[in-house]
C-alpha atoms as one frame of an Amber mdcrd trajectory, in Angstrom:
protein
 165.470 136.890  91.328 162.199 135.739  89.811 160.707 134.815  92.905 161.407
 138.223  94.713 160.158 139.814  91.445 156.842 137.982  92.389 156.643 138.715
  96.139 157.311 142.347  94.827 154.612 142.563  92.479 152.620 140.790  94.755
 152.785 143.232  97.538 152.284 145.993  95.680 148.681 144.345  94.976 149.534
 143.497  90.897 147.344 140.470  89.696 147.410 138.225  87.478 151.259 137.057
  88.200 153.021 134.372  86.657 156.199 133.177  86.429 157.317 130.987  83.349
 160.250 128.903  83.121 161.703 129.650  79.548 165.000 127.668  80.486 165.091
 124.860  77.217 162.901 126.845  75.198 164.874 130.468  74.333 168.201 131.627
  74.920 166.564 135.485  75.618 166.124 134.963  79.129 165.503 131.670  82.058
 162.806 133.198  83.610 159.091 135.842  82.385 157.220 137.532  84.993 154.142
 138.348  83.826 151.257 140.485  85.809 148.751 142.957  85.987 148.842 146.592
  87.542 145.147 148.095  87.544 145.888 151.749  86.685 148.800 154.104  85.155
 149.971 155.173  88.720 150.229 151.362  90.177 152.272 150.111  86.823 154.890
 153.269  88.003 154.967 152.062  91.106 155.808 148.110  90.565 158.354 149.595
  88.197 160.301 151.467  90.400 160.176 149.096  93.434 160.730 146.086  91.070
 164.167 148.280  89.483 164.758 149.741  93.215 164.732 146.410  95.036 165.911
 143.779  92.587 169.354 146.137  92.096 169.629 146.246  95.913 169.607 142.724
  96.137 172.200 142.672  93.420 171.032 142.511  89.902 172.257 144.673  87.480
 170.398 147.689  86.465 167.419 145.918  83.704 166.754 147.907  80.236 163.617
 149.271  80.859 161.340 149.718  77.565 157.385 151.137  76.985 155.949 152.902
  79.548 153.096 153.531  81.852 151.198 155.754  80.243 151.112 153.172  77.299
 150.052 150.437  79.428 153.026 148.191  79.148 156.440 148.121  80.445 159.461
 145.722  79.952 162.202 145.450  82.482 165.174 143.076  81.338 167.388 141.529
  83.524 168.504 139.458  81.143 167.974 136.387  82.891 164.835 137.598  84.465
 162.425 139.865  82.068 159.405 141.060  83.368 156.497 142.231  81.807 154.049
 144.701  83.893 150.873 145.644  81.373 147.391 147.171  82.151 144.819 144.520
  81.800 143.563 146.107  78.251 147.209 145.835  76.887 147.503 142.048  78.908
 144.829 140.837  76.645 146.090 142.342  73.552 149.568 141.224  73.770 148.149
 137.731  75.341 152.170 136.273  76.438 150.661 133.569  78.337 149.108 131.980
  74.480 152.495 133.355  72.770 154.804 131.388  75.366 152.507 128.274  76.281
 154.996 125.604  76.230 156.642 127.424  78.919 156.193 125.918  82.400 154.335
 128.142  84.904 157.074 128.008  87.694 154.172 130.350  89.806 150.726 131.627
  89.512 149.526 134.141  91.644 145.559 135.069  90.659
C-alpha cells in the first residue's frame, strides 16, 4: 500500500516523496509517506485520490487529520500514514530530521 501511495502522489506531480520504513523503530505504523504538493488545490487533490484509490484497492477508510488550507494533512492507514504538507509547512515540521533512523524504502525528488 505504500508503494501505490507513492505512484499516486507521484502522478499527481507531488515532490519531494519518500517512503520510510518505521518497521523496528515504532509500533504507530510500518510504513511514512512523506511529500510535497505545491499549492492548496494540488494537496486536495492527492488527498482525495490517495483516500479514493487506496480504499478501492482495499484499505480501510484512513483518519484523515489537518487540512489543506493549513498546509498539512495526515491520512492514517494505520499501517501506512501519509503525510502530504506544502513546502513552507514541510520545512517547519522537518519529519525526515524527526524520523532519521528510519530507512528510506523510496525517494522520489
Amino acid at each position: 500500500m505504500a508503494r501505490r501511495a507513492v505512484t499516486l502522489a507521484e502522478d499527481k506531480q507531488a515532490h519531494d516523496i519518500l517512503m520510510l520504513d518505521l518497521r523496528g523503530l515504532t509500533p504507530i505504523a510500518d510504513y511514512f509517506v512523506v511529500c510535497t504538493a505545491e499549492n492548496e488545490r494540488q494537496l486536495r487533490t492527492l488527498v482525495n485520490t490517495l483516500d479514493e484509490e487506496l480504499v478501492k484497492a482495499g484499505a480501510r477508510h484512513p483518519r484523515i487529520e489537518g487540512s489543506p488550507e493549513g498546509g498539512w494533512v495526515l491520512l492514517d492507514f494505520s499501517d501506512v500514514v501519509i503525510h502530504i504538507f506544502s513546502p513552507e509547512q514541510r520545512e517547519f515540521y522537518r519529519l525526515e530530521r524527526l524520523w532519521k533512523q528510519a530507512q528510506p524504502v523510496v525517494v522520489v525528488q
